[in-house]
C-alpha positions as CSV (number, residue, x, y, z in Angstrom):
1,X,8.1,-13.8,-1.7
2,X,5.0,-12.9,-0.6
3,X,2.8,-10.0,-2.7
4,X,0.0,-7.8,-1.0
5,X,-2.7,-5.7,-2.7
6,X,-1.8,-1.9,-3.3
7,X,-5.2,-0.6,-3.1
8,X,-5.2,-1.8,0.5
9,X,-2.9,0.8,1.5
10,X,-4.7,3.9,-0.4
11,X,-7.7,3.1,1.5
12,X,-6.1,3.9,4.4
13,X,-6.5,7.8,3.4
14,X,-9.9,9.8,3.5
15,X,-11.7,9.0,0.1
16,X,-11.7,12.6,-1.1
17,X,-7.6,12.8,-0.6
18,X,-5.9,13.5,-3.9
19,X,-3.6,11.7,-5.6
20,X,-1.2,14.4,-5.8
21,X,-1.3,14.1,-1.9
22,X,-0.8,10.4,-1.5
23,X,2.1,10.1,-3.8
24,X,3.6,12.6,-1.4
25,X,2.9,11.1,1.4
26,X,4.1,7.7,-0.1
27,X,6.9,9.3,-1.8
28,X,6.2,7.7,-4.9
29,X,4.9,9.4,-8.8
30,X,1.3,10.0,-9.3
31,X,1.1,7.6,-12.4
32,X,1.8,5.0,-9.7
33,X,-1.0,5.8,-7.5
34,X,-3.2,6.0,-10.7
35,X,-2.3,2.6,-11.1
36,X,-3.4,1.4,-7.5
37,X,-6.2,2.6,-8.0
38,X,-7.0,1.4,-11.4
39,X,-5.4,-2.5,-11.5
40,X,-5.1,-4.7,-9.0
41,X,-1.4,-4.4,-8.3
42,X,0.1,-6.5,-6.0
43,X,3.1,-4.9,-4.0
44,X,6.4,-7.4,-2.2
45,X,6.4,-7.4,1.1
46,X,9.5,-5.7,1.6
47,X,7.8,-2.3,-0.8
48,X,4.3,-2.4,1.6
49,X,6.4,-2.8,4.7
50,X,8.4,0.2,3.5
51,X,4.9,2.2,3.1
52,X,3.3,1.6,6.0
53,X,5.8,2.9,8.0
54,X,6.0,6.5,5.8
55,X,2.3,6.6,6.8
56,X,3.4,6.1,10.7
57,X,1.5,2.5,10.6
58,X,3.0,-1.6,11.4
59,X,2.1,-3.2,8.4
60,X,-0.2,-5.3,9.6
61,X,-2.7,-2.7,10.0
62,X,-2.7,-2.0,6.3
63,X,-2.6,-5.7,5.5
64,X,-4.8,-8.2,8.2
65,X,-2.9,-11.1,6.6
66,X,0.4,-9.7,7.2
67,X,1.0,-12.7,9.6
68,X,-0.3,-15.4,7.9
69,X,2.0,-18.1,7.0
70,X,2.6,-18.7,4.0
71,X,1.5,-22.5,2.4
72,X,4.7,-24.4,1.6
């Protein structure tokens, strides 16, 4: 199963936006979105395919790799 980097989705919202207001958006608790921001948590691809689309986006515009094949 492939894994992609959390933080890679908060960017996609304006640096000043809360975190109160991304957990929201993402429909998710603030101590999560603390997380993202503070580790380097990796996310499946089936949980960042399921955020992308709350924010209105294909994955693939969060994640530039989201095409990439994976080595076997």
């Amino acid at each position: 199963m492939r894994t992609f980097p959390a933080k890679a989705l908060v960017r996609k919202f304006e640096p000043n936006t809360s975190v109160m207001t991304i957990a929201q958006a993402l429909d998710m608790k603030r101590s999560t979105v603390y997380k993202w921001f503070q580790n380097d948590t990796m996310i499946t691809q089936w949980a960042a395919d399921r955020y992308a689309i709350k924010l209105g986006m294909h994955p693939s515009e969060v994640w530039l790799d989201w095409f990439a094949l994976e080595a076997v």
